[in-house]
C-alpha positions as CSV (number, residue, x, y, z in Angstrom):
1,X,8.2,-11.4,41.4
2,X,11.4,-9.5,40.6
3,X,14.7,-11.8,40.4
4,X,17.6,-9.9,41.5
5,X,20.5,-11.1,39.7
6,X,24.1,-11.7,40.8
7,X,27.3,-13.6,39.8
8,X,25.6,-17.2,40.5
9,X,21.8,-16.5,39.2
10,X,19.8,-15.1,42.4
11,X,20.9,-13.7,45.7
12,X,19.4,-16.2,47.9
13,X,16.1,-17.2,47.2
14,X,16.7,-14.1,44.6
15,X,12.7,-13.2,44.6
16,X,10.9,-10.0,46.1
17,X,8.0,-9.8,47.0
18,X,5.7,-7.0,48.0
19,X,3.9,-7.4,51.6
20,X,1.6,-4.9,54.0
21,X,-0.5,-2.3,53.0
22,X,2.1,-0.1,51.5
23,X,3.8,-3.3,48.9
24,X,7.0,-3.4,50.7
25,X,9.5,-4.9,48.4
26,X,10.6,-7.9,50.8
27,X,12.7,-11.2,50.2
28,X,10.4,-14.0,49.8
29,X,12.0,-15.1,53.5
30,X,9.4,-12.6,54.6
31,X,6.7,-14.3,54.4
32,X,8.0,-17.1,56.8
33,X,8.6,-14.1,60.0
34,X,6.0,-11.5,59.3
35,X,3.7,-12.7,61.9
36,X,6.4,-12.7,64.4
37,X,7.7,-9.8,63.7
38,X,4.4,-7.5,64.1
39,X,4.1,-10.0,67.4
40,X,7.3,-9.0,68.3
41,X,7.3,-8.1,71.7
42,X,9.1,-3.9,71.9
43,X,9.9,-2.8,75.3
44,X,9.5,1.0,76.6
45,X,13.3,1.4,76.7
46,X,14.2,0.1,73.4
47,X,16.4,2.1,71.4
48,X,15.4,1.4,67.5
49,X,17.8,2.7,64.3
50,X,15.1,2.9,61.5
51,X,16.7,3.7,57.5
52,X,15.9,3.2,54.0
53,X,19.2,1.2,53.2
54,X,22.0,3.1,52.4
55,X,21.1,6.4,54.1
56,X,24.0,6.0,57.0
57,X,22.7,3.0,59.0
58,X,26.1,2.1,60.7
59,X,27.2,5.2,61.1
60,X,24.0,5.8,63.2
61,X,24.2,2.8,64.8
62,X,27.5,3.5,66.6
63,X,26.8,6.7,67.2
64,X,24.0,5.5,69.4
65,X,25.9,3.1,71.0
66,X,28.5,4.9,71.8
67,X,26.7,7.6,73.1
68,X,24.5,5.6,75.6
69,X,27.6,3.4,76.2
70,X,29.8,6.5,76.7
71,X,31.7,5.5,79.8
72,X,32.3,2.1,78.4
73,X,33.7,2.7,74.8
74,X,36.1,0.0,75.1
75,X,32.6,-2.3,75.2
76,X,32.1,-1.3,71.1
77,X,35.0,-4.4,70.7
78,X,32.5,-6.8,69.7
79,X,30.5,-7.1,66.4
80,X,27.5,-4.2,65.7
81,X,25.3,-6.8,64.8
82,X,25.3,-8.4,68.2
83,X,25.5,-4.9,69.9
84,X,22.9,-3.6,67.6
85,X,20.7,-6.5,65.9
86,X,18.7,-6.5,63.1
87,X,15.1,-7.1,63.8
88,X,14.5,-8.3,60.1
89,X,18.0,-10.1,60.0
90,X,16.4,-14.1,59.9
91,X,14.4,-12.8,56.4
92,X,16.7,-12.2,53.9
93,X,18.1,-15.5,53.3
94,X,21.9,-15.0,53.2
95,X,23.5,-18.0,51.1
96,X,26.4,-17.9,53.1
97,X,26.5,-18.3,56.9
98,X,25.5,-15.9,59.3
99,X,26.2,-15.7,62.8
100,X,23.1,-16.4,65.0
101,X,22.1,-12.8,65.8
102,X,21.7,-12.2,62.5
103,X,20.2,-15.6,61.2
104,X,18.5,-16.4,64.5
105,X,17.1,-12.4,65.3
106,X,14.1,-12.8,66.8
107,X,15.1,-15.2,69.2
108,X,18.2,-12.9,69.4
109,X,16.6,-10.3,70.7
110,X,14.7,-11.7,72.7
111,X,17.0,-13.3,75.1
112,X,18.9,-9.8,75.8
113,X,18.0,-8.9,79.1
114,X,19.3,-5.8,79.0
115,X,18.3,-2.5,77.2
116,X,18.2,-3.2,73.3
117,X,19.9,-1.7,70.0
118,X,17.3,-2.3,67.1
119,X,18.3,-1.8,63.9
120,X,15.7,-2.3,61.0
121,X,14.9,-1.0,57.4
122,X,11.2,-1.7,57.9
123,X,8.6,0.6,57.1
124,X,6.5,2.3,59.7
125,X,3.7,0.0,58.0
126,X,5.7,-3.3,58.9
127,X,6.9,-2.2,62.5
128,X,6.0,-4.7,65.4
129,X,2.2,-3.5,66.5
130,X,3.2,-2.2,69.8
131,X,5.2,0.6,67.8
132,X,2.2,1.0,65.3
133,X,-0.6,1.0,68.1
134,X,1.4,3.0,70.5
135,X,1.2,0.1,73.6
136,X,5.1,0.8,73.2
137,X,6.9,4.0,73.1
138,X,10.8,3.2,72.3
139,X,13.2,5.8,70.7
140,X,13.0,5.7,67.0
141,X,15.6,7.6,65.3
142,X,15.1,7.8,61.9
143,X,18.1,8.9,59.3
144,X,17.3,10.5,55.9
145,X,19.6,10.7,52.7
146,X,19.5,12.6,50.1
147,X,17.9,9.6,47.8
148,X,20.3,10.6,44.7
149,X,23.3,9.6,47.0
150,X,20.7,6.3,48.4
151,X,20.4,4.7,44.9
152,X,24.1,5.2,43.8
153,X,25.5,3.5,47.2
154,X,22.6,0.8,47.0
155,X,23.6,0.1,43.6
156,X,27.2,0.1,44.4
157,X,26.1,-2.2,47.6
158,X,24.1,-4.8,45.4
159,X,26.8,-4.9,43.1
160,X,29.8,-5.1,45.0
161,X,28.8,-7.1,47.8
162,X,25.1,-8.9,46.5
163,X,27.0,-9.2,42.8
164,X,23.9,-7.8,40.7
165,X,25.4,-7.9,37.6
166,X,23.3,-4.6,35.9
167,X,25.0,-1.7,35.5
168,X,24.3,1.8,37.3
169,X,21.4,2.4,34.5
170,X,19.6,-1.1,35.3
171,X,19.4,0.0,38.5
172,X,18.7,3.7,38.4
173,X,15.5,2.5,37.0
174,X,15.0,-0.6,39.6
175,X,15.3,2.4,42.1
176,X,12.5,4.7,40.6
177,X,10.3,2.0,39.8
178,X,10.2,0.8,43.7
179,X,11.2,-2.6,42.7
180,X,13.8,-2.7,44.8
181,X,14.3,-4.0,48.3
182,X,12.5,-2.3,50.8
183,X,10.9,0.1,48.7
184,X,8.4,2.4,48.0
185,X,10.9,4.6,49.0
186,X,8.9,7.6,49.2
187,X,6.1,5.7,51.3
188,X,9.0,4.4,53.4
189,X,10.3,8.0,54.3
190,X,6.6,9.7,54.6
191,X,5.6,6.8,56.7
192,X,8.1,7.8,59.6
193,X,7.6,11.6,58.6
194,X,3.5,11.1,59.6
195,X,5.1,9.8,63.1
196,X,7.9,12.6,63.9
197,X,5.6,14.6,66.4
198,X,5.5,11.5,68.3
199,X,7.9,12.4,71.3
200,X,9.5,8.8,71.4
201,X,10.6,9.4,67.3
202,X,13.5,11.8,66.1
203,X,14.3,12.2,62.4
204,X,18.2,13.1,61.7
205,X,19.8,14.1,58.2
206,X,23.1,12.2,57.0
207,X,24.4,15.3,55.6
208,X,23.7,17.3,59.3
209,X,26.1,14.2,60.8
210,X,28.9,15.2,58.1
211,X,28.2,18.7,58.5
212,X,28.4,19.1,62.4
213,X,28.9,15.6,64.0
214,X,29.1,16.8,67.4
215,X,25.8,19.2,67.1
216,X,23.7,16.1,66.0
217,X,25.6,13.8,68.6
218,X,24.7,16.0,71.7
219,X,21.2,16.2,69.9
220,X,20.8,12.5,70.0
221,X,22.5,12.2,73.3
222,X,19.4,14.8,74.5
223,X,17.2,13.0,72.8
224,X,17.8,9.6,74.6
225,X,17.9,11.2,77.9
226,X,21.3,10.2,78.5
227,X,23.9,11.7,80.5
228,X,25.3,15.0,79.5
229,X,28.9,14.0,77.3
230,X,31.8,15.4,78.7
231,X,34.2,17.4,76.1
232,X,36.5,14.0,76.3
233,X,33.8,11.7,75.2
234,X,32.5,13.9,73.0
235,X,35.7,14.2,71.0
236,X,36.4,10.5,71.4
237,X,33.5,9.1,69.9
238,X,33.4,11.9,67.5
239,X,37.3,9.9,66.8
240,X,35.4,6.6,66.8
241,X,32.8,7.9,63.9
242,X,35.8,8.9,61.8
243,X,35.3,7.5,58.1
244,X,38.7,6.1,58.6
245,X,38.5,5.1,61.7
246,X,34.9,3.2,60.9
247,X,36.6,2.0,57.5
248,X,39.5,0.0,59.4
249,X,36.9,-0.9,62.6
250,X,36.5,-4.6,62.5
251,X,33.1,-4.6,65.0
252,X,31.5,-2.0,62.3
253,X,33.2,-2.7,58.7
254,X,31.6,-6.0,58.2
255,X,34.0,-7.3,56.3
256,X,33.8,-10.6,58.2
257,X,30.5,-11.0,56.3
258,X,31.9,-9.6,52.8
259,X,34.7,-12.4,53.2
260,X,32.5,-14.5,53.4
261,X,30.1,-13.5,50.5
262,X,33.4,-13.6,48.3
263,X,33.7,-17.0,49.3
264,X,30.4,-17.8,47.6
265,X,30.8,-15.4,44.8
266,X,35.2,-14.6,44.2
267,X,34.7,-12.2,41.3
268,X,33.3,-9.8,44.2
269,X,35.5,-7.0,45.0
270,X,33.7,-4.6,47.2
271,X,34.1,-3.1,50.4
272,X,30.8,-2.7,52.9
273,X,32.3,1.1,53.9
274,X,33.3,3.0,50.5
275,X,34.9,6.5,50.2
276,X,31.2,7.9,50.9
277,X,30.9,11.6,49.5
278,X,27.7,13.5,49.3
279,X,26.8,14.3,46.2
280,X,28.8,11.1,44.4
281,X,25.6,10.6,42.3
282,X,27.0,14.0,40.1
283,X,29.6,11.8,39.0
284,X,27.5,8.7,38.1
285,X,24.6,9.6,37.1
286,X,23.8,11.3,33.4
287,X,22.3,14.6,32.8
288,X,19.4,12.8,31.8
289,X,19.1,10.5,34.6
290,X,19.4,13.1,37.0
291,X,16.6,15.4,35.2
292,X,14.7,12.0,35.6
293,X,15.2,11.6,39.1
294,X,14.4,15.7,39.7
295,X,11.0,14.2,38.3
296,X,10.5,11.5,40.0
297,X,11.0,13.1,43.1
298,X,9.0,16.2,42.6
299,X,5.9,13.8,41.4
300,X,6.1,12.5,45.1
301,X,7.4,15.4,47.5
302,X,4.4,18.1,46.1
303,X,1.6,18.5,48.4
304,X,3.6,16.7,51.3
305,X,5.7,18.1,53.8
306,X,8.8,17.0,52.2
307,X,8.1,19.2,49.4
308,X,12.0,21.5,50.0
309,X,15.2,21.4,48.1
310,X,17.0,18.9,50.3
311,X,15.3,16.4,48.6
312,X,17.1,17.3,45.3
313,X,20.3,17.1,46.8
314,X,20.6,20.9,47.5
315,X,22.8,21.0,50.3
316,X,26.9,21.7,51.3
317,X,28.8,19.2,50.7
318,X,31.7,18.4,53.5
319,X,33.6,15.6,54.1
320,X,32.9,11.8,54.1
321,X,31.2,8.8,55.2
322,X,29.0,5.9,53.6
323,X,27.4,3.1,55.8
C-alpha cells in the first residue's frame, strides 16, 4: 500500500491499492463499489468522457455538453459534476463533504432519466461490463496529453489541492513508477488505444483542442451525431471554453470543492484551473528528469502503436488551458 501524504497525514483513507487485471492504482474506497461499478448498468446513448487525470478532463467535459446542449447554453448554469457525473465519484473518499452526485454516483446516475454525461478516469480494464463485452455501445471519447505536461499538473493538483507535501522530484518518480492514482499510465492509454476502431470510441489530443478548438469541436459534434453548429454556436461555445472564461466559470472551476478542502487543510493555496501551458514540464523538470522520462516512455511506446514523437512532447505549442 502506498500512503499519499498531505498537510494532515493521508488524503482520506490515504492508501492505494492496485485492483483488476491491469493493477490499477485505486483508493482503498474501491474495493467497497467495484462490483457495482462493472454491474453498472450503461445505456446505448450514453455519452462517456474517459482521461488519465490531468489530460483536459473539464475542458472536455463542457465541450461535450455544450455541444449536445447547443441550443440551450444557458442550461451549463449548474455544477459539471451534476451535468457531467463521475461514475467513480463514491470511491475516493473525500474528507470533506461532497454533494450527493459526487458522494452518492451510482445512485446518481442512475436516477437521470435522461441522456447521460459520464465522466471517469477508469481504465478500459475497470469499465462497467457492458462497455467491456460490447452489450453497450455508448460514445467514448477519450483525451490524450502529452504525459510530461500530465505528471507536472497532477503533481501541482495533489499538491495544491490534495496537499501532498513532496516536492516535484518525489513525485516525478511516483509518476514513473505507476504508484500513483489511476496508474499504469501506459496500460491506461493503450487500453483505450486497443478499442479506437470501435465506432462508438473517438480518441482526441489536448494539444489539437488548443491548437484548433473549433476543428476538434465540429469533429466531436460529428462524432455524436448531433446537429450541424451554426457559426453562432460555434463561436459561442468556443467563448465558453476560453481558459479565462473556464477559469472564472463557477459550474466548471470547482472552487466550491477547493474551498472546501482548504477548510480541512488552510495552508492550501491552489486553484483547480491553473495557467495551463503545454510544454510547462520544460520549466520544472531537470535535464535529467526529462532524459529520464524520454526513457521511460520509449521503454513503453516501442513495438506499440504509440511508438511517434507526440509522446515526447514534440508538438506546437499555442495558447492555454489546464483542466
Amino acid at each position: 500500500m502506498l500512503p499519499i501524504r498531505n498537510a494532515k497525514g493521508k488524503f482520506g483513507e490515504g492508501c492505494v491499492l492496485s485492483f483488476g487485471e491491469d493493477g490499477t492504482r485505486m483508493r482503498e474506497g474501491y474495493r467497497d463499489y467495484a462490483t457495482a461499478i462493472e454491474n453498472f448498468e450503461i445505456r446505448d446513448d450514453d455519452i462517456i468522457v474517459a482521461t488519465f487525470p490531468k489530460s483536459g478532463t473539464t475542458w472536455t467535459q463542457e465541450m461535450v455538453w455544450l455541444v449536445k446542449n447547443c441550443n440551450n447554453l444557458e442550461g451549463s448554469s449548474a455544477d459539471i459534476h451534476q451535468r457531467f457525473p463521475m461514475l467513480e465519484g463514491c470511491t475516493l473518499q473525500f474528507p470533506c463533504k461532497t454533494e450527493h452526485w459526487l458522494r452518492d454516483s451510482i445512485e446518481y446516475l442512475n436516477q437521470i432519466k435522461n441522456q447521460r454525461f459520464i465522466k471517469t478516469h477508469l481504465p478500459c480494464s475497470l469499465l462497467p461490463n457492458d462497455i467491456k463485452y460490447h452489450r453497450k455501445t455508448p460514445k467514448i471519447i477519450y483525451v490524450v496529453r502529452n504525459p510530461k505536461d500530465v505528471c507536472i499538473s497532477y503533481y501541482h493538483h495533489f499538491r495544491n489541492i490534495v496537499g501532498f507535501k513532496g516536492g516535484v522530484e518525489d513525485f516525478f518518480e511516483l509518476f514513473i513508477n505507476d504508484t500513483i492514482l489511476y496508474a499504469p499510465y501506459w496500460k491506461h492509454v493503450i487500453g483505450y488505444y486497443n478499442i479506437k476502431h470501435l465506432s462508438n470510441v473517438l480518441i482526441i489530443k489536448y494539444e489539437d483542442m488548443k491548437r484548433d478548438l473549433k476543428a476538434v469541436i465540429i469533429k466531436v459534434q460529428r462524432f455524436l451525431e448531433s446537429e450541424p453548429l451554426t457559426d453562432k454556436q460555434l463561436r459561442l461555445i468556443s467563448q465558453r471554453l476560453d481558459f479565462e472564461f473556464m477559469k472564472d466559470n463557477e459550474f466548471v472551476n470547482h472552487q466550491s470543492f477547493i474551498d472546501a478542502r482548504k477548510r480541512e487543510i488552510p495552508q492550501l493555496t491552489g486553484r483547480f484551473m491553473r495557467a495551463g501551458c503545454n510544454g510547462t514540464y520544460k520549466q520544472e523538470m531537470s535535464t535529467d528528469q526529462i532524459l529520464k522520462f524520454d526513457k521511460w516512455i520509449e521503454k513503453n511506446i516501442s513495438n506499440t502503436e504509440l511508438n511517434d514523437q507526440y509522446w515526447f512532447g514534440n508538438f506546437n505549442e499555442p495558447q492555454h488551458l489546464d483542466t
